[in-house]
N, C-alpha and C positions, 0 to 999 in steps of 0.2 A: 504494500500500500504506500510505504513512502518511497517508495522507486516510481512508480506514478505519479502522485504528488511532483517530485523534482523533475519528472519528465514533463508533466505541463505545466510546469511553470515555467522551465527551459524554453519549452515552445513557445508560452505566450511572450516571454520576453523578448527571444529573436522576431516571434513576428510584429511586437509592437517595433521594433527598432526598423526592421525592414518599412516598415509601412509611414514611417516617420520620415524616410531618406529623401530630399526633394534636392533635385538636379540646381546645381548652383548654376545654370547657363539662365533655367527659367526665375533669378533672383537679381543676377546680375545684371545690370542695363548694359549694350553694348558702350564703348568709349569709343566720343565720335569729339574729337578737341575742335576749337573754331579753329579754324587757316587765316591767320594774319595778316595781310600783305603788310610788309616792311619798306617805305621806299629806299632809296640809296639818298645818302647826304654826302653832299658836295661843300667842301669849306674851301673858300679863296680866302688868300692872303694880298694884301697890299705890294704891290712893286717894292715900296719902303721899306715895310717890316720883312719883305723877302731877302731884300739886298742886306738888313741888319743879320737876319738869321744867317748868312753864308757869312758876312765877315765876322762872323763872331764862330763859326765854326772853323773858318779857316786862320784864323789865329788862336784859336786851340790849337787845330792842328800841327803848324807852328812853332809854338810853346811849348806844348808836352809829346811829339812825335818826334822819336831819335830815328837815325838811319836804317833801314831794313838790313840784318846783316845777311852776310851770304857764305854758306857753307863754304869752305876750301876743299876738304876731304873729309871721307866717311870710311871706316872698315873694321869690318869684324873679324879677329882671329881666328879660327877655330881649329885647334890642334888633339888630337884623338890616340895616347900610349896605352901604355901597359897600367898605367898606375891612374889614368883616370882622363878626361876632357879638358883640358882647359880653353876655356874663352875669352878674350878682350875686345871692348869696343873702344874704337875711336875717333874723336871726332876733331873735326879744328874750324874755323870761323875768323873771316876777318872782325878785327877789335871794334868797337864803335864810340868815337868820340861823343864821352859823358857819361856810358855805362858803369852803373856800379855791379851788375849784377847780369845774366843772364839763365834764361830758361832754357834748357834741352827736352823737346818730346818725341822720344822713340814708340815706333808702331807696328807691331809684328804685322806679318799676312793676317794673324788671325781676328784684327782688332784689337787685342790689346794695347794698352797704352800706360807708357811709365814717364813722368817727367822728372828730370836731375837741373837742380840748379846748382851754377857756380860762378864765382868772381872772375874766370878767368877765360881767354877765347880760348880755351881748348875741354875736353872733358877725355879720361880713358878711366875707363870703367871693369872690372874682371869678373868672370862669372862663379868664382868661391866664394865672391863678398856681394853679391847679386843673385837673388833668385832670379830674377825677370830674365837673365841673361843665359840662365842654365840650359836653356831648352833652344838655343840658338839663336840667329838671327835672320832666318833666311827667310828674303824677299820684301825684309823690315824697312822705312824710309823715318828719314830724319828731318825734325827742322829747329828753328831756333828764334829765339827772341830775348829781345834786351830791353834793361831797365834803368833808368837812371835816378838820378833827384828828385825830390819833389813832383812825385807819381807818372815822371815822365815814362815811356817805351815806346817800343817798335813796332812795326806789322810784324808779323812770323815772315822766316826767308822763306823763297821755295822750299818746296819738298822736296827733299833727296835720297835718292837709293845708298843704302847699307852698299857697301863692294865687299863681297865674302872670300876672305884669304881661307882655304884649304891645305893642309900639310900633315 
């Protein structure tokens, strides 16, 4: 008897629940958003304030723009013994009058990117004291940028190809 009992009560419960279940499509109203036209704004500037706005960027310009430097040479070592890999990079760059400082950014093939900064127009770099370098260089390009006083710098030079010494 109480095995029946728990069997219809089972049952009325799933079918109250069954009978209860209403399709959320016939609750929900479709989303229908209004379409905005947006027109296009057009701002002119005055001949005046145009000609103030270039001379005031180009004496920034000016002011705080140092030389673009330019690569000399580029090349990666990469020698392969008994006892292990060794790697070095190096790089050289003509000096740019006013620089305190310069930026190096190496770019593998694979995208990666490591920037070294140093005071001086050269940088050589080894791959014991370098992870970035462990794994080679090959088809990697360089460039560089300089910084001087008073937040002045450069454009980045060209890009340049890594030259890979094999031995």
């Amino acid at each position: 008897m109480k095995k029946n009992k728990k069997l219809v009560a089972i049952m009325c419960a799933v079918m109250v629940a069954v009978s209860c279940v209403v399709p959320t499509m016939a609750c929900t109203p479709p989303l229908n958003p209004p379409h905005v036209e947006i027109s296009e704004i057009e701002v002119k500037i005055d001949d005046k304030l145009q000609n103030a706005i270039d001379a005031a960027a180009k004496k920034f310009l000016e002011k705080n723009v140092l030389e673009k430097p330019s690569v000399k040479y580029t090349s990666y070592i990469k020698r392969t013994s008994r006892y292990g890999t060794y790697g070095c990079l190096s790089v050289q760059w003509d000096a740019i009058e006013n620089a305190t400082s310069y930026e190096i950014m190496v770019t593998k093939a694979d995208g990666n990117k490591k920037t070294y900064t140093t005071t001086y127009n050269g940088l050589i770099r080894a791959n014991y004291c370098d992870k970035f370098l462990e794994e080679g260089l090959e088809e990697a390009t360089i460039k560089v940028k300089a910084y001087g006083k008073d937040e002045t710098f450069s454009l980045w030079s060209d890009v340049v190809d890594v030259e890979k010494i094999v031995f």
